[in-house]
C-alpha positions in Angstrom: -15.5 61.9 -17.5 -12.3 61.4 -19.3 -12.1 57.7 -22.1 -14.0 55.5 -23.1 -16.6 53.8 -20.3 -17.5 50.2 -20.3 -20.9 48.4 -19.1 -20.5 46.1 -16.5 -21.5 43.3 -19.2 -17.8 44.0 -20.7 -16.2 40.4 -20.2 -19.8 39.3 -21.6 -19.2 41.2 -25.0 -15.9 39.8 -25.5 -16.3 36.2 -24.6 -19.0 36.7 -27.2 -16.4 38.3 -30.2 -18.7 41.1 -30.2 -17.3 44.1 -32.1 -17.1 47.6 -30.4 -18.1 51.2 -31.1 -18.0 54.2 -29.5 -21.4 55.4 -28.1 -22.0 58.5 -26.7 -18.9 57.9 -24.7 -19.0 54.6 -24.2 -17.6 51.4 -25.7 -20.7 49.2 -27.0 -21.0 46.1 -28.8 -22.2 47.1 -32.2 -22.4 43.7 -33.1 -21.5 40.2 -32.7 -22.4 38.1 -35.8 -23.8 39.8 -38.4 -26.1 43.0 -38.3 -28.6 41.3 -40.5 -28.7 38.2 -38.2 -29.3 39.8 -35.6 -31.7 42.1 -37.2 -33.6 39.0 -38.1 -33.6 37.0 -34.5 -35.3 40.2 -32.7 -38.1 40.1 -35.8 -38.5 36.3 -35.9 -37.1 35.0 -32.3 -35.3 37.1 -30.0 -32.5 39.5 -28.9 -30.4 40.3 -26.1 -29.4 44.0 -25.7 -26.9 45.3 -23.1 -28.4 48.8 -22.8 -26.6 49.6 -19.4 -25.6 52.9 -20.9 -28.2 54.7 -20.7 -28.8 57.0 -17.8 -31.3 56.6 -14.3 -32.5 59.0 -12.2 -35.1 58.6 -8.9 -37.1 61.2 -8.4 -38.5 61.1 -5.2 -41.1 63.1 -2.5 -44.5 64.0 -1.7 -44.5 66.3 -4.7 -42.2 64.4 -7.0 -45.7 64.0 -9.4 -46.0 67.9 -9.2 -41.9 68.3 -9.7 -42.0 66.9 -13.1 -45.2 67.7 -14.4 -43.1 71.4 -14.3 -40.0 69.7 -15.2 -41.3 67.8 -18.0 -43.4 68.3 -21.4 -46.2 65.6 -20.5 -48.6 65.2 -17.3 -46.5 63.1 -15.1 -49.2 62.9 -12.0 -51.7 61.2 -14.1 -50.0 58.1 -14.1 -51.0 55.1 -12.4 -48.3 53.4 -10.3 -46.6 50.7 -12.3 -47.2 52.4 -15.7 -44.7 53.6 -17.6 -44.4 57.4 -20.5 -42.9 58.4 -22.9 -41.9 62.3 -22.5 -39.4 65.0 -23.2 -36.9 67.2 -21.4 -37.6 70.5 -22.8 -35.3 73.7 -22.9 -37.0 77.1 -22.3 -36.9 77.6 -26.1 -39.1 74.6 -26.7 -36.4 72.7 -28.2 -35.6 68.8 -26.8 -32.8 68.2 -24.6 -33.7 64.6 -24.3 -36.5 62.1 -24.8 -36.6 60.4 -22.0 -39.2 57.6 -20.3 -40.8 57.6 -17.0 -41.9 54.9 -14.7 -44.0 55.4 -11.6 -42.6 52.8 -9.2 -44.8 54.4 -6.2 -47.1 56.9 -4.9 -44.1 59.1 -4.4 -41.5 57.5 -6.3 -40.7 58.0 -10.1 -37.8 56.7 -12.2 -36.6 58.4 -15.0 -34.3 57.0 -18.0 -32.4 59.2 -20.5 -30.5 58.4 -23.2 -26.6 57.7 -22.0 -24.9 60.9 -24.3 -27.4 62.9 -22.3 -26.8 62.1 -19.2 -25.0 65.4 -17.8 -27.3 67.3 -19.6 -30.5 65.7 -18.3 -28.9 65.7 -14.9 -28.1 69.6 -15.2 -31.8 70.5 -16.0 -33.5 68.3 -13.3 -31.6 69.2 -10.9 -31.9 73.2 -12.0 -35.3 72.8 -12.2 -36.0 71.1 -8.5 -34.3 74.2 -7.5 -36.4 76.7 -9.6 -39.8 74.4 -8.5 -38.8 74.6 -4.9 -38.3 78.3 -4.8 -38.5 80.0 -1.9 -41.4 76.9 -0.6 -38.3 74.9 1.2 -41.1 72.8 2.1 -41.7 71.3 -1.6 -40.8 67.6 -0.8 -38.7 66.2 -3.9 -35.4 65.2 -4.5 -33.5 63.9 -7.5 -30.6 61.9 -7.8 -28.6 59.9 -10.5 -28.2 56.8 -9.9 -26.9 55.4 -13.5 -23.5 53.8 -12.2 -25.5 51.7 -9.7 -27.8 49.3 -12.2 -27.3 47.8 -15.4 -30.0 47.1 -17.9 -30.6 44.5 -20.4 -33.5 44.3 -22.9 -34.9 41.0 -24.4 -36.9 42.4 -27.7 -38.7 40.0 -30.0 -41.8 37.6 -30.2 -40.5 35.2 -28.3 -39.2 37.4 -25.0 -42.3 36.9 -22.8 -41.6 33.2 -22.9 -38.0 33.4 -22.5 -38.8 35.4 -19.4 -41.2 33.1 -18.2 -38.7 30.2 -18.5 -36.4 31.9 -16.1 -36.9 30.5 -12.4 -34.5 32.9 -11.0 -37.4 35.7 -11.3 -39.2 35.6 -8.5 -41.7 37.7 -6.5 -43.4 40.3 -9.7 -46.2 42.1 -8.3 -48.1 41.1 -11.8 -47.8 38.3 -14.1 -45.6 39.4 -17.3 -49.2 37.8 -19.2 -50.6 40.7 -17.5 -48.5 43.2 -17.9 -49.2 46.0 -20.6 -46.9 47.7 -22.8 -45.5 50.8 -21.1 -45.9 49.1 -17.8 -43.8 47.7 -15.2 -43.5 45.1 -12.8 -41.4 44.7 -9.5 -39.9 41.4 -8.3 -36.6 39.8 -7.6 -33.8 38.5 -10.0 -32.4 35.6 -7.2 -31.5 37.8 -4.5 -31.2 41.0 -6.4 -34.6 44.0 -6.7 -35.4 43.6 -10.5 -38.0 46.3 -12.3 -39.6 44.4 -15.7 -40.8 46.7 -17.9 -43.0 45.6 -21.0 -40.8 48.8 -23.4 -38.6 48.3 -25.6 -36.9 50.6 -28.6 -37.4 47.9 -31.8 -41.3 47.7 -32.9 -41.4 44.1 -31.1 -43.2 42.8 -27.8 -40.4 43.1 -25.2 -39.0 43.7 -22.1 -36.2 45.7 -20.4 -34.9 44.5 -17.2 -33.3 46.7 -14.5 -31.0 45.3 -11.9 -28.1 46.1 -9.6 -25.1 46.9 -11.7 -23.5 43.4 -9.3 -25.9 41.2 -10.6 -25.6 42.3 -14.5 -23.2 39.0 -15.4 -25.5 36.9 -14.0 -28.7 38.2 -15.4 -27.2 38.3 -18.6 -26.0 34.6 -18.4 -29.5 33.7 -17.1 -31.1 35.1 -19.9 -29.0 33.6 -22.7 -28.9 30.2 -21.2 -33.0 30.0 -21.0 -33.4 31.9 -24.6 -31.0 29.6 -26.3 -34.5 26.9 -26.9 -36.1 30.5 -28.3 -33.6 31.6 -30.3 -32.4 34.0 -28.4 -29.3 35.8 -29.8 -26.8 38.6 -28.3 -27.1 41.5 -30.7 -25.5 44.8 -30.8 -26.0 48.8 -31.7 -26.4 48.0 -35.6 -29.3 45.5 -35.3 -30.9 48.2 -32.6 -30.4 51.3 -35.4 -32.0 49.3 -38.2 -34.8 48.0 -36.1 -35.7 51.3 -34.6 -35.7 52.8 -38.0 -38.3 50.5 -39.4 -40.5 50.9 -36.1 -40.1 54.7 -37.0 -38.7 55.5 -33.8 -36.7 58.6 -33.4 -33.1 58.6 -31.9 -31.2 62.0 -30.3 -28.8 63.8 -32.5 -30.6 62.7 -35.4 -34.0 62.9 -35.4 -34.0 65.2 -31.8 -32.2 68.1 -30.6 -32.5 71.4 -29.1 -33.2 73.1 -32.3 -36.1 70.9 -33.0 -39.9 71.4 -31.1 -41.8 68.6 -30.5 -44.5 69.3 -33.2 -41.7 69.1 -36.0 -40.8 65.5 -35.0 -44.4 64.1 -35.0 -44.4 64.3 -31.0 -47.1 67.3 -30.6 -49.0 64.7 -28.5 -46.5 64.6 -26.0 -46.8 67.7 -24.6 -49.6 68.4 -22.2 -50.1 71.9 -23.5 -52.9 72.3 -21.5 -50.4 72.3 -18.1 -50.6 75.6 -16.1 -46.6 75.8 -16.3 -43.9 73.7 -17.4 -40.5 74.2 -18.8 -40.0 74.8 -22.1 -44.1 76.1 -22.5 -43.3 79.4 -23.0 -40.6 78.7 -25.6 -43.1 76.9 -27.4 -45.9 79.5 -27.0 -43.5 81.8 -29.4 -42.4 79.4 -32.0 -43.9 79.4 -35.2 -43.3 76.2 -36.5 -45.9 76.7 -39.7 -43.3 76.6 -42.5 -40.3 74.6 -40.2 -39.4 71.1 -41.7 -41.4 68.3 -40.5 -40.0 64.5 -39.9 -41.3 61.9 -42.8 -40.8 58.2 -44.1 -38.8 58.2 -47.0 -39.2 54.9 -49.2 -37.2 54.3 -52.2 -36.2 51.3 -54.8 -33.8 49.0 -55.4 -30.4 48.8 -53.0 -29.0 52.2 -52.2 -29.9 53.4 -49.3 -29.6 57.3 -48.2 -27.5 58.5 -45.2 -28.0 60.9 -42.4 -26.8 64.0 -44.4 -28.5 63.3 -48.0 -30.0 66.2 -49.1 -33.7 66.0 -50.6 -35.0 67.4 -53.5 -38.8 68.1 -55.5 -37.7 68.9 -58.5 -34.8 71.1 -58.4 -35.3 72.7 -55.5 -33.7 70.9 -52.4 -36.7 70.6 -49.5 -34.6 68.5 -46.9 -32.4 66.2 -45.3 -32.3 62.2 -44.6 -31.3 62.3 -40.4 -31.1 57.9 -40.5 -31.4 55.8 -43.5 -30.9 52.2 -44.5 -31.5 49.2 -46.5 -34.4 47.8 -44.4 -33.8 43.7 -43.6 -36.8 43.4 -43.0 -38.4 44.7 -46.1 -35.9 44.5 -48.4 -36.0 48.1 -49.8 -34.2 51.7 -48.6 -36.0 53.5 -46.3 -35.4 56.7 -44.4 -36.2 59.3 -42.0 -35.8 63.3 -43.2 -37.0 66.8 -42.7 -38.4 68.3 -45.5 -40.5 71.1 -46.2 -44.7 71.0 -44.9 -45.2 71.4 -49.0 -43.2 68.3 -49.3 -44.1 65.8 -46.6 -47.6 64.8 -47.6 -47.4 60.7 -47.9 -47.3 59.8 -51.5 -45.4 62.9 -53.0 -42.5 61.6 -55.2 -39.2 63.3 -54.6 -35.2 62.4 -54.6 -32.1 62.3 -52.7 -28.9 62.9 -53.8 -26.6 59.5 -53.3 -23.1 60.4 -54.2 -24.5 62.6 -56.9 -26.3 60.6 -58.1 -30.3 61.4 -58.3 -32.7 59.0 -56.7 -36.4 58.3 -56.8 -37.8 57.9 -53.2 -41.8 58.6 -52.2 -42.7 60.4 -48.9 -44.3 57.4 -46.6 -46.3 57.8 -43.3 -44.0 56.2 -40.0 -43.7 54.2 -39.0 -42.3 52.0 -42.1 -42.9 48.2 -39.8 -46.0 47.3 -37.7 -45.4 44.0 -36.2 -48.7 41.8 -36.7 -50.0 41.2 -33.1 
């Protein structure tokens, strides 16, 4: 794909004055307002996110469950229908291609969403790996296909999204009440005369909800959605609101925090893997690592109003130990905070250390993730 790529939400964006940025290859609004207002309406209220960008692929058959139990690091088939997991694309070395989550939509139908720069990657691997489970069995019944052009996406995050969702009359037809439905779940229904998935998932430490739809019916969702949140507070917001927001829920994002040189147990995500699989790609990669003395992801909380970057180094003393992968001023509260490898010695919660700013030395302490809990 050659340029730039825009949502299907573009007229939206700049109706709205929102500002642009490249992302992953495609033009996204980074913001509208002001980051810190935005930041603020997801925490307090509500925002709207046009996350259309990122990537779709069905996975379908009478052994789709048993396709990406191989395919992926966690156990797939034990999902319920209608609930949704968080899980990783693994390369044979162990290392993460992509984080990615999975919803079962039916007994033999799964939907998997990867992040939008790894689309062609994800799409490589998934579709190598069909061929590799299939073998020489032609009668393994799966099939995979992308089918990212074809839908849009929009997430309402914040304390206020159930109601703004339950406001909306054009939703029709969920299999569940949204008052029933748990987080990492999904409902099915209709958005007027468009299919519509609700999932109860979201990528900002709120309650929320991201909403699936033809790529057609995108405007009008959108509209929809900003027309009945207006009474909640409900606010367009853009990439920098989602960056700050993910970073005080502790959440990791590819390229930073992620990538193929980094195993699962180095980012906190051990858990993920279902080691106990008979086979799965990427297993025997991890079988041979020995990530004993590799750096291991921490919280990094300083003082007063500089923040560290992706790229500060970290010291203990002299001796540098790391390196900051996202770092801010946190809105919410009101202190720098970071994410950074650093060495096992180094990353117990607690332990003072510094990062260099410029050249200039400061104090930060190593803090367990995630940095915000939202109360209920």
């Amino acid at each position: 794909m050659t340029g730039p790529r825009y949502t299907p939400l573009r007229d939206r964006h700049e109706a709205l004055g929102a500002a642009f940025t490249d992302f992953g290859g495609w033009m996204m609004p980074v913001r509208y307002s002001s980051d810190l207002a935005e930041h603020h309406a997801v925490r307090e209220a509500a925002g709207l996110f046009d996350i259309s960008h990122m990537a779709e692929f069905d996975v379908e058959g009478a052994d789709a469950a048993a396709f990406l139990d191989y395919a992926l690091a966690g156990r797939v088939s034990a999902m319920a229908v209608g609930k949704a997991k968080y899980s990783l694309v693994l390369a044979e070395s162990g290392g993460i291609v992509d984080d990615v989550i999975v919803y079962r939509l039916g007994e033999q139908r799964y939907l998997v969403i990867a992040n939008a720069g790894n689309r062609e990657a994800v799409a490589r691997a998934l579709t190598a790996r069909v061929a590799d489970y299939r073998g020489a069995d032609t009668g393994r019944d799966v099939s995979v296909e992308d089918v990212s052009d074809a839908f849009a996406l929009i997430a309402v995050q914040g304390p206020a999204a159930r109601g703004i969702l339950e406001a909306l009359d054009d939703i029709a037809d969920l299999d569940r009440p949204l008052s029933e439905l748990p987080y990492y779940a999904a409902a099915q229904g209709r958005f007027r005369q468009w299919p519509l998935l609700v999932a109860r998932t979201g990528y900002t430490g709120e309650d929320g909800f991201e909403l699936l739809v033809p790529a057609e019916a995108a405007g009008d969702l959108w509209d929809a959605l900003l027309s009945a949140g207006e009474p909640h507070g409900l606010v367009p917001a853009g990439l920098a609101a989602r960056d700050t927001l993910r970073l005080e829920a502790g959440m990791p994002l590819y390229g930073h925090e992620l990538s193929l040189d980094i195993v699962p147990a180095q980012a906190g995500l051990g858990r993920v893997v279902a080691a106990d699989k008979e086979d799965f790609v990427g297993r025997t990669g991890l079988d041979t690592v020995d990530a004993g003395d590799a750096p291991v992801l921490v919280g990094l909380v300083g003082e007063g109003r500089r923040a560290g970057r992706a790229g500060y180094e970290v010291f203990d003393g002299d001796e540098r130990v790391g390196e900051i992968t996202s770092g801010a001023l946190s809105p919410t509260l009101g202190h720098p905070i970071a994410m950074a490898f650093v060495a096992p010695a180094a990353a117990v919660p607690g332990t003072p250390l510094t990062i260099d700013v410029r050249g200039t030395r400061l104090p930060v302490t190593v803090a367990a993730l995630p940095f915000y809990r939202r109360a209920h």
